[in-house]
Backbone bond lengths (Angstrom), bond angles and torsions (degrees), N, CA, C in turn:
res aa  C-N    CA-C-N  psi(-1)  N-CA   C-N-CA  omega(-1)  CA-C   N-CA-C  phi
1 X - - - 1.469 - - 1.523 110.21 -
2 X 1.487 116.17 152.18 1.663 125.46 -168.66 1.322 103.54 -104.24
3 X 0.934 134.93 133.08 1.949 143.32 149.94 1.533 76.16 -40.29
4 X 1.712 88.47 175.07 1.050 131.78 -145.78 1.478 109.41 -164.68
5 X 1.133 133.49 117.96 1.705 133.14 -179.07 1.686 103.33 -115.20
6 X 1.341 111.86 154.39 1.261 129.24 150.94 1.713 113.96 -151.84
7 X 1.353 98.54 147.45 1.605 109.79 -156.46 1.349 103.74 -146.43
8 X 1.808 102.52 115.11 1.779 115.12 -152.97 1.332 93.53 -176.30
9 X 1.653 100.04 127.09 1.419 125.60 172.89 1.463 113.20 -73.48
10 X 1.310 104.22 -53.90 1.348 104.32 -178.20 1.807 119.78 -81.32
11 X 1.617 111.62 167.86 1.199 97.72 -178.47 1.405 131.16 -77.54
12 X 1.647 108.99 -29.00 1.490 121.12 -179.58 1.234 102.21 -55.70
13 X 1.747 122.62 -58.82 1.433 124.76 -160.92 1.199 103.51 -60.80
14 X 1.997 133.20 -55.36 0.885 109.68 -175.07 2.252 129.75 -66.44
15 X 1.333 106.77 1.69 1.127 109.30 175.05 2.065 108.93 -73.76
16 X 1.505 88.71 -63.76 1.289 101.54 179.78 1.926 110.79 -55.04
17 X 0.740 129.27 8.68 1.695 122.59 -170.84 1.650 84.07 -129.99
18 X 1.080 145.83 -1.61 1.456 147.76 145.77 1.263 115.91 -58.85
19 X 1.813 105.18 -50.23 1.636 95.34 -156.31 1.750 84.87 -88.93
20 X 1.480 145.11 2.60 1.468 141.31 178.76 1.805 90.25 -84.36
21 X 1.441 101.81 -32.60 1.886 81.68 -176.92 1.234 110.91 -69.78
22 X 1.478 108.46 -65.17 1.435 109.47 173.51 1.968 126.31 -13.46
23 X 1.710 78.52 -45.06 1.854 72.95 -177.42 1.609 114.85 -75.77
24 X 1.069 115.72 2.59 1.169 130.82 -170.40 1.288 112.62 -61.53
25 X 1.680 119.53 -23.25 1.459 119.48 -161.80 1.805 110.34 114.60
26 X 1.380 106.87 170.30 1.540 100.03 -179.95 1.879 107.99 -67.33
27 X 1.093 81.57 154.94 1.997 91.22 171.08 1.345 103.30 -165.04
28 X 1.534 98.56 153.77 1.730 121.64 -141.24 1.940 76.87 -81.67
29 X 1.239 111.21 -25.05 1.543 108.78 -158.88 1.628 112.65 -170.52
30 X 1.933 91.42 117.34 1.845 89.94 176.93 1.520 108.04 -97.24
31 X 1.027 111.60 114.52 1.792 129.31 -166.18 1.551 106.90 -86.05
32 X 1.251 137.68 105.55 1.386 143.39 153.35 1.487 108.05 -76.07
33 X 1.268 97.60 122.68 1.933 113.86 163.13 1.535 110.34 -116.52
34 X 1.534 118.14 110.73 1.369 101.90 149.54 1.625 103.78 -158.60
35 X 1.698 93.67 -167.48 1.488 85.10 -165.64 1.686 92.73 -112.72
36 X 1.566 127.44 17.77 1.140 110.81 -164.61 1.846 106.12 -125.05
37 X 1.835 107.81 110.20 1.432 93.30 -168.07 1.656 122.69 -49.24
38 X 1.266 119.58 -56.19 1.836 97.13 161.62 1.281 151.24 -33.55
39 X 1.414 119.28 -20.06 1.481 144.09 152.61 1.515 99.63 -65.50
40 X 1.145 140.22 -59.63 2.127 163.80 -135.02 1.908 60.91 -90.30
41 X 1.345 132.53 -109.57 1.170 150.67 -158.39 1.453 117.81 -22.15
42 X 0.991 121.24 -69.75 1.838 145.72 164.44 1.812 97.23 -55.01
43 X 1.177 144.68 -48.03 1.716 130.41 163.64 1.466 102.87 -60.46
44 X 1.325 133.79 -74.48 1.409 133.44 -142.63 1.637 88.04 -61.00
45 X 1.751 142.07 -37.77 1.514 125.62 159.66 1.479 149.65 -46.96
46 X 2.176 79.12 -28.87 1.957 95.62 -176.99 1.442 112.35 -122.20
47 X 0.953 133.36 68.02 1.137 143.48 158.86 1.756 120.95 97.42
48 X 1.884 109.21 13.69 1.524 101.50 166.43 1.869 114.51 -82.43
49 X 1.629 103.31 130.59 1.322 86.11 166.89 2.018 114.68 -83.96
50 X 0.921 101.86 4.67 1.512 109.58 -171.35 1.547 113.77 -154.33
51 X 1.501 106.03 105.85 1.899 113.64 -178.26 1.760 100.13 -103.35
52 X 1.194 85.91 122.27 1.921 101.74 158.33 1.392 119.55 -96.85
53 X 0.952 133.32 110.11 1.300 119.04 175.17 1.881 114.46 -130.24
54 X 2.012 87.88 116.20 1.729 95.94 -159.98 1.983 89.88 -85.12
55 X 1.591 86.84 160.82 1.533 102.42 -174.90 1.706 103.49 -131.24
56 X 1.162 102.21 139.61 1.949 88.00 143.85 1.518 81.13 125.45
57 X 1.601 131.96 -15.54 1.792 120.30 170.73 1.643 122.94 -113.60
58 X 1.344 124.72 151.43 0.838 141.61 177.22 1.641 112.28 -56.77
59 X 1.409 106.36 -36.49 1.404 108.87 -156.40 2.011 108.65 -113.14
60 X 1.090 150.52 177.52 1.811 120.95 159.71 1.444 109.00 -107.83
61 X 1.766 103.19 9.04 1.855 101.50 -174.00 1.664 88.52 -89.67
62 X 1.398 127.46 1.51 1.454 107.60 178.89 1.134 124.52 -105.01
63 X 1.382 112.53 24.02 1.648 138.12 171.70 1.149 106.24 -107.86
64 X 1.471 138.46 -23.73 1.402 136.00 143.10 1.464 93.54 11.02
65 X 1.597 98.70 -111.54 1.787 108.65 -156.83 1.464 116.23 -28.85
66 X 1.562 106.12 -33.04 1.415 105.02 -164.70 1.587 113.09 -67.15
67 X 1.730 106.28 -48.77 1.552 135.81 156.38 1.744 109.33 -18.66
68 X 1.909 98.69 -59.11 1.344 103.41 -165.66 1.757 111.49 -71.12
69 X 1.404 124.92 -30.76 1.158 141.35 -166.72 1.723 93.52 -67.27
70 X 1.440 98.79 -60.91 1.651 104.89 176.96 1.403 112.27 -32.24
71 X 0.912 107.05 -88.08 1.548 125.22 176.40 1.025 109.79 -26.68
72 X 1.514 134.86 -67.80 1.457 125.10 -153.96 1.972 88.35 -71.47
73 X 1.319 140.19 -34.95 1.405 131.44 162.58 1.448 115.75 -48.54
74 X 0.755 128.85 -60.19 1.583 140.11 -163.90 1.377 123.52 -83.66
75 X 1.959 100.83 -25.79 1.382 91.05 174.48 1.418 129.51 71.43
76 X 1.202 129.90 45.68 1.828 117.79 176.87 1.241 103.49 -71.78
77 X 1.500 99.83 165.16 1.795 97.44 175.24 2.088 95.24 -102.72
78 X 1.264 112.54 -8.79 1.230 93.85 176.28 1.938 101.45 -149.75
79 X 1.800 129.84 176.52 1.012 103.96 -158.66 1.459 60.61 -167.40
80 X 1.743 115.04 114.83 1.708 136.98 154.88 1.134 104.62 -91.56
81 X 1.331 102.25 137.11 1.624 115.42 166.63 2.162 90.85 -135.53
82 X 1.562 97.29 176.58 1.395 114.61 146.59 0.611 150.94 -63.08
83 X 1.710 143.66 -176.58 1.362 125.22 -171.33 1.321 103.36 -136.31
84 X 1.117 125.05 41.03 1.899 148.98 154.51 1.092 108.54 -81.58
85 X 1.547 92.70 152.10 1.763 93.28 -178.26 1.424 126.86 -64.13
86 X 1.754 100.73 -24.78 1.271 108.72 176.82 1.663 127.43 -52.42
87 X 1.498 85.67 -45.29 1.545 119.01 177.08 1.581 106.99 -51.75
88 X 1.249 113.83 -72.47 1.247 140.05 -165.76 1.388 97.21 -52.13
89 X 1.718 146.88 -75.03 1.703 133.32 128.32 1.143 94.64 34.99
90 X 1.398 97.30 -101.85 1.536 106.26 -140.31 1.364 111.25 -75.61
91 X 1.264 134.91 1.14 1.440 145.53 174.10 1.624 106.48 -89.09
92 X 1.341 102.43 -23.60 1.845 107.58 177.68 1.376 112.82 -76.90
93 X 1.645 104.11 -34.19 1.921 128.85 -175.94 1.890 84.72 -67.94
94 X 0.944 109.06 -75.42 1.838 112.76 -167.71 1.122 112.81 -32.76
95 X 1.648 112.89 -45.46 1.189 110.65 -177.74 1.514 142.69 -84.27
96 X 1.401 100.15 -7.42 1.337 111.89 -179.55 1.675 101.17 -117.16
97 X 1.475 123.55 6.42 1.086 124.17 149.04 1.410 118.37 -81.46
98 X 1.423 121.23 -30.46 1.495 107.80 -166.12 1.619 93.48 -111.27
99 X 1.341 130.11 20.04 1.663 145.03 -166.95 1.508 91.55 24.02
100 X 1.355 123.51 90.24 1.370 141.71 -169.57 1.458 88.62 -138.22
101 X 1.693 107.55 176.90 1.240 102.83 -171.63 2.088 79.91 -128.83
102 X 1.606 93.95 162.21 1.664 121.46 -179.40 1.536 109.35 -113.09
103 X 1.069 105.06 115.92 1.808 109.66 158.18 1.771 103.83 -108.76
104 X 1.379 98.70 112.73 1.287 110.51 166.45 1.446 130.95 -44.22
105 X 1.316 150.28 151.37 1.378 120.52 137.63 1.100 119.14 75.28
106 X 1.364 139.33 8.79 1.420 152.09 171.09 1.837 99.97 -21.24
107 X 1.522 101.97 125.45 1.746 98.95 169.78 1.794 87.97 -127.33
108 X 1.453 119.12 -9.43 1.624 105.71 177.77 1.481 97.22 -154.82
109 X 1.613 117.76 129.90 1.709 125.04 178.52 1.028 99.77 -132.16
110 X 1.676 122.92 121.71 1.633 111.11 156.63 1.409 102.41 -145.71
111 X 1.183 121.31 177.74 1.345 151.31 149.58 1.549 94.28 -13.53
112 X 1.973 141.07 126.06 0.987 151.36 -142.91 1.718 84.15 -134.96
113 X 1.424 116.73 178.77 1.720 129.93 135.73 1.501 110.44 -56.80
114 X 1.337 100.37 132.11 1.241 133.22 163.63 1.955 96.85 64.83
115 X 1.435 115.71 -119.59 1.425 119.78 -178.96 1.801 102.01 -91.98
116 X 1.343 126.35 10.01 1.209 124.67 -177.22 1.815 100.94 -68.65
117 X 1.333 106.38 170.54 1.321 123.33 153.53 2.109 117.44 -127.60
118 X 0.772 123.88 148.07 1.723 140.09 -149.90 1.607 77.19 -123.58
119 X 1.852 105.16 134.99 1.532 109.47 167.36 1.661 75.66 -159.54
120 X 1.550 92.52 154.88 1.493 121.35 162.85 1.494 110.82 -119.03
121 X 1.716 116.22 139.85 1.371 89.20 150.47 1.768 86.27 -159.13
122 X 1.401 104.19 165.34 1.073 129.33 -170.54 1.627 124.18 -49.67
123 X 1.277 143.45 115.19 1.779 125.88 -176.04 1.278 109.33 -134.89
124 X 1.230 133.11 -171.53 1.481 142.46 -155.46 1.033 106.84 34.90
125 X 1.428 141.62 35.44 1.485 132.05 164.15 1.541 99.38 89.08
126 X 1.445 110.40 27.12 1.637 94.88 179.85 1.342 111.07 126.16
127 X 1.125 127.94 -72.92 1.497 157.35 170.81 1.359 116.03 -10.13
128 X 1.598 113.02 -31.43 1.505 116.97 -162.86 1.471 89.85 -147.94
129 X 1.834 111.43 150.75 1.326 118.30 158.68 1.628 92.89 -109.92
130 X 1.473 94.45 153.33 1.724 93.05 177.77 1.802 98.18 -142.70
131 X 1.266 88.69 142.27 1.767 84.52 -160.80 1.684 93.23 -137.10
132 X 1.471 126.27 145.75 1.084 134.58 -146.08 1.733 114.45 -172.74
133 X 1.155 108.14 140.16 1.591 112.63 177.91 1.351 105.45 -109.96
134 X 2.095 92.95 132.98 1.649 91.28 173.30 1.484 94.35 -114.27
135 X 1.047 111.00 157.38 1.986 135.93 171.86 1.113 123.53 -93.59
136 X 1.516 99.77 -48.28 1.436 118.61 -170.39 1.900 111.94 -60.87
137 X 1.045 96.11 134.41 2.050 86.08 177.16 1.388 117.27 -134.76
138 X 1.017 105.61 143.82 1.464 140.51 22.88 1.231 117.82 -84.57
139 X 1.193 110.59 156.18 1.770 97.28 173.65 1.297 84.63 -118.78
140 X 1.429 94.47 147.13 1.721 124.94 -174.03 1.698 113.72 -104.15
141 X 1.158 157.67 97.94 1.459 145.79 -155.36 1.825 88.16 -138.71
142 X 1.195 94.83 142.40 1.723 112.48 165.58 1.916 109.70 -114.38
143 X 1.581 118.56 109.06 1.256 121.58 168.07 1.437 122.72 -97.65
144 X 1.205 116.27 126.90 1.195 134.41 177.70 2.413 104.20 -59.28
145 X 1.680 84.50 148.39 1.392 76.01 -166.37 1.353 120.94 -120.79
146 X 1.673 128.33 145.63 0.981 139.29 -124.57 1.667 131.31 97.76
147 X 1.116 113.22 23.99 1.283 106.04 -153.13 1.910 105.89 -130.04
148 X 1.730 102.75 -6.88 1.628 100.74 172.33 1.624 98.24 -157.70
149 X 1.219 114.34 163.44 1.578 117.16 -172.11 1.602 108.16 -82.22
150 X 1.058 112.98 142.81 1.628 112.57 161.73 1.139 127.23 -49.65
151 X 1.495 129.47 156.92 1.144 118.74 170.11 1.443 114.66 -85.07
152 X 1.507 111.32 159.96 1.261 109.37 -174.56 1.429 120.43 -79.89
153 X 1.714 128.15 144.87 1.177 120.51 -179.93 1.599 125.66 -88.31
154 X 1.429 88.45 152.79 1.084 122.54 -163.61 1.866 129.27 -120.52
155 X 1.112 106.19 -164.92 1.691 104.26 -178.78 1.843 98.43 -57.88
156 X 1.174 134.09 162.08 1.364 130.83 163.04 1.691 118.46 -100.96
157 X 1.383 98.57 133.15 1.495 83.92 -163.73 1.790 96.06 -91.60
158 X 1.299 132.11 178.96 1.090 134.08 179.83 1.676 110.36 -78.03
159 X 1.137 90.12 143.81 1.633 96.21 169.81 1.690 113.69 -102.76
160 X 1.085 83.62 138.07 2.101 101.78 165.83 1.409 97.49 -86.09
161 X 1.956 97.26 136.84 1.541 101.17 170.00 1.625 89.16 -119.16
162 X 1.803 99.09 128.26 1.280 102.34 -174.12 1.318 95.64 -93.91
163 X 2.007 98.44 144.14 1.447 108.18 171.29 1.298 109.32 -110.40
164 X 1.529 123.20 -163.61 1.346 137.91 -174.01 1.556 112.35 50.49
165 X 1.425 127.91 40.71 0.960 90.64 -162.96 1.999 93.77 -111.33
166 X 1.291 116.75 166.33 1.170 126.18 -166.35 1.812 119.65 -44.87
167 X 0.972 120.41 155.21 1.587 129.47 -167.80 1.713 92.44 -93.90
168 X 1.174 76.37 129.37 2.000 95.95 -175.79 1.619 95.85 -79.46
169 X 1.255 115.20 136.77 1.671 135.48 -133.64 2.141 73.96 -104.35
170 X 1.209 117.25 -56.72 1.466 136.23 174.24 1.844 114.08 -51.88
171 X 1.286 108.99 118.21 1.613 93.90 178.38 1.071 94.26 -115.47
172 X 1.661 116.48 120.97 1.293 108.08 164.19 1.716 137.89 -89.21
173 X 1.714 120.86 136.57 1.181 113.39 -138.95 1.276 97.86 -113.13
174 X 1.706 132.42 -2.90 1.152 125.35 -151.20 2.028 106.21 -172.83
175 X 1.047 116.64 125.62 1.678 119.11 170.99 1.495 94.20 -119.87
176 X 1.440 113.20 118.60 1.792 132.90 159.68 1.810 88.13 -108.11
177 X 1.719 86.78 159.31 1.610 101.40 177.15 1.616 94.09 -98.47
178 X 1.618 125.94 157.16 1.090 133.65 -151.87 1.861 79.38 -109.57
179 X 1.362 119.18 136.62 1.593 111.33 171.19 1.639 111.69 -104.03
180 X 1.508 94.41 -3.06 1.794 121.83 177.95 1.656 101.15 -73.52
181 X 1.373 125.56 -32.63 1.553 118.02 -172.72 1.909 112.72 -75.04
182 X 1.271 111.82 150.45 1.519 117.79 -159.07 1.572 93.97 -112.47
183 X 1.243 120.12 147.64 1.542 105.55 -173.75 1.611 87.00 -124.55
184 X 1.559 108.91 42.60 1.568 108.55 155.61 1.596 121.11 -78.15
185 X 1.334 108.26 -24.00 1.910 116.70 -177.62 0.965 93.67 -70.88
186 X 1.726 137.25 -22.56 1.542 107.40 -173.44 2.023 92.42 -130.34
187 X 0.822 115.17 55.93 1.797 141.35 160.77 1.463 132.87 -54.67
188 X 0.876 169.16 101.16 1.394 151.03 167.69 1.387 121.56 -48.36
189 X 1.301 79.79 -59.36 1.602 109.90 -176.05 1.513 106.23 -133.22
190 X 1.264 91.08 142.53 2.033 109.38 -174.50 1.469 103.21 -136.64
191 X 1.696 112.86 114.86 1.305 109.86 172.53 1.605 103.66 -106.79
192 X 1.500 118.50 117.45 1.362 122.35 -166.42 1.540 112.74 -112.06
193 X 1.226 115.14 130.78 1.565 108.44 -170.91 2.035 111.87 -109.92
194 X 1.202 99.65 153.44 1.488 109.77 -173.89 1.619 117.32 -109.02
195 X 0.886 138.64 -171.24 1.679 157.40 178.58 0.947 92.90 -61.14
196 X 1.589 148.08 -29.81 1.168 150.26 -154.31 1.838 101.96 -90.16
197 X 1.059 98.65 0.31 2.406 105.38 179.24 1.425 72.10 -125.46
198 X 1.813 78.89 129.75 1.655 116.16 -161.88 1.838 103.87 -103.94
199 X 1.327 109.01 -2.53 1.690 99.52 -163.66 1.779 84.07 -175.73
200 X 1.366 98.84 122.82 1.866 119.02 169.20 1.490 126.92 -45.63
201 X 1.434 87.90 -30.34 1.463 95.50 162.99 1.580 130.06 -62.96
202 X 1.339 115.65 -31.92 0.889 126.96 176.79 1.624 132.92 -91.42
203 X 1.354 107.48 13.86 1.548 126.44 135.39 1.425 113.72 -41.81
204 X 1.117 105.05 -27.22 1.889 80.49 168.96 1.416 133.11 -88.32
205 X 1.520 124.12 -10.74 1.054 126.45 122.83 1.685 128.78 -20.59
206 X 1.098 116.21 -45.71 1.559 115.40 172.65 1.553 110.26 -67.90
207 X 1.374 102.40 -50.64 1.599 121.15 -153.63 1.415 80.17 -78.03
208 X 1.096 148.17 -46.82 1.495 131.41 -153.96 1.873 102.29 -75.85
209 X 1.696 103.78 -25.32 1.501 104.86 171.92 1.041 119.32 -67.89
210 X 1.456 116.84 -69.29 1.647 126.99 156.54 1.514 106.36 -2.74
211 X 1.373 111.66 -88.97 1.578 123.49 170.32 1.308 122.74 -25.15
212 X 1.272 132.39 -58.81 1.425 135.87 159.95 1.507 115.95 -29.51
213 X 1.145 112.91 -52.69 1.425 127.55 -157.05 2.011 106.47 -89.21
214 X 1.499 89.96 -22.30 1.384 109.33 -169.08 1.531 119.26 57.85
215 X 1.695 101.65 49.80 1.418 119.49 170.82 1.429 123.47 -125.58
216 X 1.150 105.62 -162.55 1.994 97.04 -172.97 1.593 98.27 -118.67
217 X 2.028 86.52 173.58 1.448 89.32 -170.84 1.652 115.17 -104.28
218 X 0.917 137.23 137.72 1.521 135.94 -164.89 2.138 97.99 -124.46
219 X 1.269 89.48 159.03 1.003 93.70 156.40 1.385 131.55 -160.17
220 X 2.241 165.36 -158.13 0.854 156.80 131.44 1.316 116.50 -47.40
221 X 1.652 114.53 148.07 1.055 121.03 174.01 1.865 130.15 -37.03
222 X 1.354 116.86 -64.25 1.529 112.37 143.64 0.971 124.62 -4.97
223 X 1.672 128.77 -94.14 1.104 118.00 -171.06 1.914 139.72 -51.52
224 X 1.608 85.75 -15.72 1.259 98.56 170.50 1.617 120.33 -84.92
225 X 1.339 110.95 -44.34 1.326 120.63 -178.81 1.392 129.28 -109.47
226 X 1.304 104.86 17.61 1.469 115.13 177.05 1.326 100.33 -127.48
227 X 1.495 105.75 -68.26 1.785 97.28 -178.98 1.494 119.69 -86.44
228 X 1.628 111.00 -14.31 1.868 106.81 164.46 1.385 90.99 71.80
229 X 1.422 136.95 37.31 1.319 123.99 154.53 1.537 127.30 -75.77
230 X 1.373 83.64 -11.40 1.666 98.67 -177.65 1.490 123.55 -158.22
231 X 1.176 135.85 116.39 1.395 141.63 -172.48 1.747 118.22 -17.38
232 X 1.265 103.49 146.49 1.492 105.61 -168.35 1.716 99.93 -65.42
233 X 0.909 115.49 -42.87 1.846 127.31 152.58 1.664 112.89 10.28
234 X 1.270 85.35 -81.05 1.722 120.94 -165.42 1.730 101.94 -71.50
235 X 1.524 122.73 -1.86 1.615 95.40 -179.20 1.635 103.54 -103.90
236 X 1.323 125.16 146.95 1.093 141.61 164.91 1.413 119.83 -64.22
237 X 1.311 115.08 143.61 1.711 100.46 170.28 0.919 106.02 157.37
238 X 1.757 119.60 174.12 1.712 119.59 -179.75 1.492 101.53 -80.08
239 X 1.329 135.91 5.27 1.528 132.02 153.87 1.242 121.79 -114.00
240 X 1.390 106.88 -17.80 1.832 106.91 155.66 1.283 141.37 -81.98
241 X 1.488 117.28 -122.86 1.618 129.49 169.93 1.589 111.22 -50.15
242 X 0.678 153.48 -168.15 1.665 162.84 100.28 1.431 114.25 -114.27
243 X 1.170 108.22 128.16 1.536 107.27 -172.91 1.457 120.56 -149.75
244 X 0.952 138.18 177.49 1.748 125.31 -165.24 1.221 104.93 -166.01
245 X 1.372 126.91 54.98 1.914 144.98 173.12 1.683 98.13 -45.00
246 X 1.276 106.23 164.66 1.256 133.97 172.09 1.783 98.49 -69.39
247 X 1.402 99.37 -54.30 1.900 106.56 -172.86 1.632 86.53 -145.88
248 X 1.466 96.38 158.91 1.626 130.20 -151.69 1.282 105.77 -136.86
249 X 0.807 137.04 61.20 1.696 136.60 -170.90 1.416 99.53 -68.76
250 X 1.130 120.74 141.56 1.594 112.43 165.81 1.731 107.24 -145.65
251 X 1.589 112.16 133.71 1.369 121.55 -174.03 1.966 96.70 -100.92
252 X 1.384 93.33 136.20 1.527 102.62 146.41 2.046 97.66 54.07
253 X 1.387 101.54 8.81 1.854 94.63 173.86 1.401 120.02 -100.69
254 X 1.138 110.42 123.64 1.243 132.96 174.30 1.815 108.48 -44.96
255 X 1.299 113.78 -37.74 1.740 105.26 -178.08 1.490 125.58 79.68
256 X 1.547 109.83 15.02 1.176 106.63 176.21 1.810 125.91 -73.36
257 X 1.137 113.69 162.08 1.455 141.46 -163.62 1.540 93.07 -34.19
258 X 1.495 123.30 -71.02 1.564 136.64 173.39 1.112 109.32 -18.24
259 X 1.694 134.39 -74.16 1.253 166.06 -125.03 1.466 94.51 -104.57
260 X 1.747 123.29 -75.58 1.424 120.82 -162.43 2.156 97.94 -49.59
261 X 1.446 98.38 -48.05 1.867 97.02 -149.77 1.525 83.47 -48.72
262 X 1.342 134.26 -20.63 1.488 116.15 -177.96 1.799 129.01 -90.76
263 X 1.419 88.70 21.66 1.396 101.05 -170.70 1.791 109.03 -159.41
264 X 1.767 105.71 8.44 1.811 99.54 174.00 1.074 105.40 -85.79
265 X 1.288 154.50 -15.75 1.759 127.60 149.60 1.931 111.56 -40.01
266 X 1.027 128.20 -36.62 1.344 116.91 -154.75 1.768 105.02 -48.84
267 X 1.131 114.96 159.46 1.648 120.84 -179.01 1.188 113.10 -84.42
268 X 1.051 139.25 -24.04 1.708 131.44 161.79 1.743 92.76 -167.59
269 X 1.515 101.56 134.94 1.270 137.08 -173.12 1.955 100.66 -104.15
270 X 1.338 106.24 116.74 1.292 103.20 157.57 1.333 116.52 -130.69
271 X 1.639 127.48 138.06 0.984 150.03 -156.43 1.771 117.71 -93.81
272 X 0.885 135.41 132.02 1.143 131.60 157.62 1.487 118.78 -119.53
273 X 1.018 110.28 111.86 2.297 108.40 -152.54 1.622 90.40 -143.46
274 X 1.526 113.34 151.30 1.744 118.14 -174.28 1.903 84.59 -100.62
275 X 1.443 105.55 -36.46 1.517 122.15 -156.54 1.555 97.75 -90.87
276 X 1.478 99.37 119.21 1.845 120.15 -174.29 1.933 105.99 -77.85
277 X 1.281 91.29 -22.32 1.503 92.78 -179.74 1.838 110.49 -109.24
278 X 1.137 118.78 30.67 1.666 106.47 -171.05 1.714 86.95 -90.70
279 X 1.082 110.54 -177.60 1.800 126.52 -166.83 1.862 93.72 -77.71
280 X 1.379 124.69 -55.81 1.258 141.64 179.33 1.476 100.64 -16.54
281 X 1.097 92.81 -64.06 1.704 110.45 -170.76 1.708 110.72 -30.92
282 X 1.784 100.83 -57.85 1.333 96.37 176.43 1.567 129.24 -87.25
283 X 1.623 110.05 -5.87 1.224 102.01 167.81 1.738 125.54 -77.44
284 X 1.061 94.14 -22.08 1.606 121.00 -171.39 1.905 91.71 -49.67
285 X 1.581 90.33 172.98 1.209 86.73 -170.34 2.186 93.61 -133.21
286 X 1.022 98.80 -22.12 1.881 130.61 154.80 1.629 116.75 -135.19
287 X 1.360 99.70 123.41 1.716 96.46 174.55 1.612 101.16 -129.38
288 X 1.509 111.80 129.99 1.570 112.12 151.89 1.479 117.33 -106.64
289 X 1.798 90.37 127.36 1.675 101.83 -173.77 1.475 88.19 -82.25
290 X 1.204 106.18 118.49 1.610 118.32 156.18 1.356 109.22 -176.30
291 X 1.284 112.05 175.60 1.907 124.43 172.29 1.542 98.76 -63.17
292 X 1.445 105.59 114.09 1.678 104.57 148.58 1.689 136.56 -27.86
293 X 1.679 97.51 -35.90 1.606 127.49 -172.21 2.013 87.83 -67.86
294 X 1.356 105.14 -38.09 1.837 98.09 -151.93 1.603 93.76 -97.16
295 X 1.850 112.52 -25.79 1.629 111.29 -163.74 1.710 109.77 -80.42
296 X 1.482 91.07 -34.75 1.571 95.48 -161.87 1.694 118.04 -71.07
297 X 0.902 99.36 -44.20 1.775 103.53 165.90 1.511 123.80 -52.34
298 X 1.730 107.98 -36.89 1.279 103.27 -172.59 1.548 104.44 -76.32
299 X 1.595 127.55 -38.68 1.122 139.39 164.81 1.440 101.94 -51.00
300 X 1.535 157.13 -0.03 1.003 149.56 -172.42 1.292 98.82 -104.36
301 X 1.451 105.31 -31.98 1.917 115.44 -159.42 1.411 105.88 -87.89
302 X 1.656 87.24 -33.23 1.910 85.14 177.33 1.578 121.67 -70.15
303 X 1.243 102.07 -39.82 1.572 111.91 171.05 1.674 96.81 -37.99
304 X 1.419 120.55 -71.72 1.041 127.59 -126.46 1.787 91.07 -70.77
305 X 1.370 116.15 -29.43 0.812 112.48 173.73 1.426 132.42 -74.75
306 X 1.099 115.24 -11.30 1.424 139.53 164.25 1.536 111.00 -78.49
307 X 1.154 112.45 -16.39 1.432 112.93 178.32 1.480 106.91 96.96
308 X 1.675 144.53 9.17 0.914 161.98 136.85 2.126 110.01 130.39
309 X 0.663 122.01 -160.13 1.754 122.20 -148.99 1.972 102.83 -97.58
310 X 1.654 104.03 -12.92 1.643 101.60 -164.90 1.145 118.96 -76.79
């Protein structure tokens, strides 16, 4: 049997890229690397049999070398990361250090023929799944997150605090908060509006849904970059957000190809569309054909009568 790596700053990702190894098949060893003790803490509970946790840099691309040295010793047969840019970096560094091969974007990884591994992931902007066996190892894949449950906790195994490890070349001099980041990737619920809201004002219709539900407001590319009703932030899409809510409300959206690939993980999609034939219809998972103007209020009233959407 092969180790197994996953490599994640944060704590969710590194939980969730455990329970994708796990499915992987047996392995002699599920290996956590990171440099962040809450990530080290949250693995050694959910399913790492082995936590590394590097110290001593500002940055986690400057554990690279250390990462790469590991590896070519230890040998994994496979190496999860995220699907952040950060992630995505340092999964490009791994890979052309250990001349391994990268599957981007993982939406399906399992167990292949023979020592292979089987991944799908999405291309042409959506349009196509393309699914493929790699041999070569390690194989390196970055998964986008939200997409499988954690494993459940358990005894904690001890963590290694790795020393010696190299002086980060980068000194960092300064942390500002970004007012550019969207806190739709980490959402419950996303009520997203389309071409179909006739006047800016009437975003509050959304926002008053959002609110109910105690989720955020999203919307299509358009409205962000054509009419600027709402920050480039807030649009969804295969060049925007990507996000994967519990529920997906969507006002007045059309549902085209662009827009859904940035929102088909979500767990149930409900529609609010006047038009019986727009694309929405069939991605949806509940659609009411009616005016947003006549649906959304009554859905406001019902909440309220329900005591609201949480």
């Amino acid at each position: 049997m092969a180790k197994l790596w996953v490599i994640a700053e944060k704590a969710d990702t590194a939980v969730e890229l455990l329970a994708w190894a796990k499915e992987l098949g047996p392995a002699e060893q599920l290996v956590c690397l990171t440099g962040n003790p809450a990530a080290a803490a949250a693995a050694a509970v959910q399913g790492a049999d082995r936590v590394l946790l590097f110290s001593g840099a500002a940055r986690p691309e400057a554990y690279v070398p250390d990462w790469l040295a590991l590896a070519q010793r230890e040998e994994p047969a496979a190496i999860l990361l995220g699907a952040d840019r950060r992630a995505k970096e340092i999964a490009a560094a791994l890979a052309a250090g250990l001349d391994a091969g990268l599957v981007s974007d993982c939406v399906q990884l399992r167990q292949g023929e023979g020592e292979g591994y089987y991944s799908e992931r999405y291309i042409y902007g959506g349009l196509a799944l393309l699914g493929e066996t790699t041999t070569r190892r390690p194989l390196l894949a970055t998964i986008p997150a939200g997409k499988v449950t954690p494993l459940p906790a358990r005894a904690a195994v001890a963590v290694e605090n790795m020393s010696g490890t190299r002086p980060d070349p980068v000194r960092l001099v300064e942390l500002r908060p970004q007012p550019s980041v969207s806190a739709l990737t980490e959402a419950r619920v996303i009520v997203c509006v389309g071409r179909g809201l006739l006047k800016q004002e009437d975003l509050r219709l959304a926002r008053d849904l959002a609110a109910a539900f105690g989720g955020e407001i999203g919307c299509t590319r358009p409205i962000a970059e054509e009419r600027r009703w709402l920050p480039e932030k807030c649009y969804l899409g295969i060049t925007g957000q990507k996000a994967a809510p519990e529920l997906y409300i969507t006002l007045g959206v059309s549902g085209q190809i662009q827009h859904m690939s940035g929102v088909r993980d979500s767990k149930c999609i409900v529609a609010v569309e006047k038009n019986d034939a727009a694309p929405i219809v069939e991605a949806a998972d509940y659609t009411i054909i009616g005016d947003l103007y006549e649906v959304t209020p009554q859905l406001l009233a019902a909440l309220k009568d329900q005591g609201g959407g949480r």
